[in-house]
Phi, psi and omega in degrees: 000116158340178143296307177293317143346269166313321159277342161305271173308002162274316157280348172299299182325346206254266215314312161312304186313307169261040176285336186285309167291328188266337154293331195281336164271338189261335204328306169325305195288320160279332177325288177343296206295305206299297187300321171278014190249332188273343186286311183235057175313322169284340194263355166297285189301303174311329171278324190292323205286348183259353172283086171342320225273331192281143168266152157335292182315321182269318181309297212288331179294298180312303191288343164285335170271014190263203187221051187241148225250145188286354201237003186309130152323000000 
């Protein structure tokens, strides 16, 4: 496993644990993020990753706070 591998799970892990707090204050702010990971969650995770403007670290923080599965295709 890489670096990048390991810092990715590693903020999903951090990010899950206080995923229940940061939806119940952010939870408006996320509706959007939420609805589209749930109709296409991979072709979703797969479009942020090719847009420069996002670093890796804020796509891997948003998507641990979606409800899209570590295992997704």
């Amino acid at each position: 496993m890489n670096t990048s591998n390991r810092s990715s799970t590693l903020s999903r892990i951090i990010t899950r644990i206080t995923k229940d707090v940061v939806q119940n204050r952010f939870g408006d702010r996320l509706k959007a993020v939420n609805r589209g990971v749930d109709r296409e969650g991979a072709f979703y995770l797969f479009t942020l990753r090719l847009v420069p403007i996002f670093p890796f670290f804020i796509i891997n923080l948003v998507m641990a706070l979606t409800y899209i599965s570590s295992g997704t295709p």
